[in-house]
C-alpha positions in Angstrom: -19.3 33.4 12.2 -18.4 34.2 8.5 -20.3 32.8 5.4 -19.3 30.1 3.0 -16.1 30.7 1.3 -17.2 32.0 -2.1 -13.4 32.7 -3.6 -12.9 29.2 -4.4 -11.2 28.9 -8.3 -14.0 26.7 -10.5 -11.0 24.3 -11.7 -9.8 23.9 -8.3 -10.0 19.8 -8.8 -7.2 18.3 -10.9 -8.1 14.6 -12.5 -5.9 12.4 -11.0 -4.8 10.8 -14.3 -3.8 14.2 -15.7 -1.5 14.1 -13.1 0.3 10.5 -13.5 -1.0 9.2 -10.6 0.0 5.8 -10.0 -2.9 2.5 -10.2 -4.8 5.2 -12.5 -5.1 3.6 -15.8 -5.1 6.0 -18.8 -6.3 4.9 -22.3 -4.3 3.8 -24.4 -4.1 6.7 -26.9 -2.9 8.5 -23.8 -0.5 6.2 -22.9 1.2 5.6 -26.8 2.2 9.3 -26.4 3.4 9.2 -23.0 7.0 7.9 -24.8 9.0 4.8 -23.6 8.4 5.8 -19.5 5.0 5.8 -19.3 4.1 2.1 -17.6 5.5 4.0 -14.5 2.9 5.6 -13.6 1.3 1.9 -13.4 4.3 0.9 -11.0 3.0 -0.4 -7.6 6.8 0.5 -6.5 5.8 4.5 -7.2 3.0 3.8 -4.5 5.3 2.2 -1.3 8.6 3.0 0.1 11.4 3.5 -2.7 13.9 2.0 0.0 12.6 -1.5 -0.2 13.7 -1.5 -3.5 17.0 -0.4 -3.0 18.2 -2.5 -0.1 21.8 -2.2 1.7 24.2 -4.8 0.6 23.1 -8.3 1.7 19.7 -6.6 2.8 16.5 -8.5 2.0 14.7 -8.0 -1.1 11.7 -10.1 -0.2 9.5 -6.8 0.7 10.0 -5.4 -3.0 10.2 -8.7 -4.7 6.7 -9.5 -3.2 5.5 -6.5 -4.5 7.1 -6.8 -7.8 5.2 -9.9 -7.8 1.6 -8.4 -8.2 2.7 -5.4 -10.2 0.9 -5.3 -14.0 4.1 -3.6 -15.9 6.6 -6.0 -14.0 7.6 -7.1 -17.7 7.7 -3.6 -18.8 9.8 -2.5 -15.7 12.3 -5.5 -15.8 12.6 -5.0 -19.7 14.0 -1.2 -19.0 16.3 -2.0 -16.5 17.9 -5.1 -18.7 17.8 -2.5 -21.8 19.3 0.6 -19.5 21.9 -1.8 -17.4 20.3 -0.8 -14.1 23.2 -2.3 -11.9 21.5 -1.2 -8.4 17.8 -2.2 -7.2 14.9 -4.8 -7.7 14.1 -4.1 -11.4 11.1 -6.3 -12.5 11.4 -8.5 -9.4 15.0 -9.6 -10.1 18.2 -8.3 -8.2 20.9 -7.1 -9.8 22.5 -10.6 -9.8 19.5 -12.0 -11.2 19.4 -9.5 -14.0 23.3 -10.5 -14.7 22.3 -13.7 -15.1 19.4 -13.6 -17.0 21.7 -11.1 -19.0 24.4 -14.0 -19.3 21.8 -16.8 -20.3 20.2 -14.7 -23.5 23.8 -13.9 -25.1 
């Protein structure tokens, strides 16, 4: 039997919030530089299964609104998409057709 593994790099362990992970809050110094992006690493939709949000045509969106739902940047997230004209996928909770009519009611 060989000995313990002595070759092992000293920085081998990465903090997690160096690396964006999502649910890991950074300050908010860190954040501010981040740049206009950066409340996606907050996104509970970067932590499940992308296709919920992106459902075929006349799919169900209840799985990623639900979700959207208990998300802390769902303001942040809808604000993007209204701001980018995201025309496909739950943005903020809201369909596309939501988002055009939300879009509608504020002009």
């Amino acid at each position: 039997m060989t000995g313990y593994r002595s070759d092992v790099p000293e920085n081998w362990f990465v903090d997690p919030v160096n690396l964006g992970v999502p649910g890991v809050r950074r300050s908010e110094i860190e954040t501010e530089d981040d740049g206009v992006l950066a409340w996606q690493a907050d996104a509970l939709c970067a932590q499940t299964d992308p296709e919920a949000f992106f459902p075929e045509k006349g799919g169900s969106t209840r799985d990623a609104k639900r979700i959207c739902a208990s998300c802390e940047v769902r303001s942040e997230c809808l604000e993007y998409a209204l701001n980018n004209d995201e025309r496909f996928g739950i943005w903020g909770g809201l369909s596309e057709r939501e988002r055009r009519k939300l879009k509608r009611r504020a002009s």
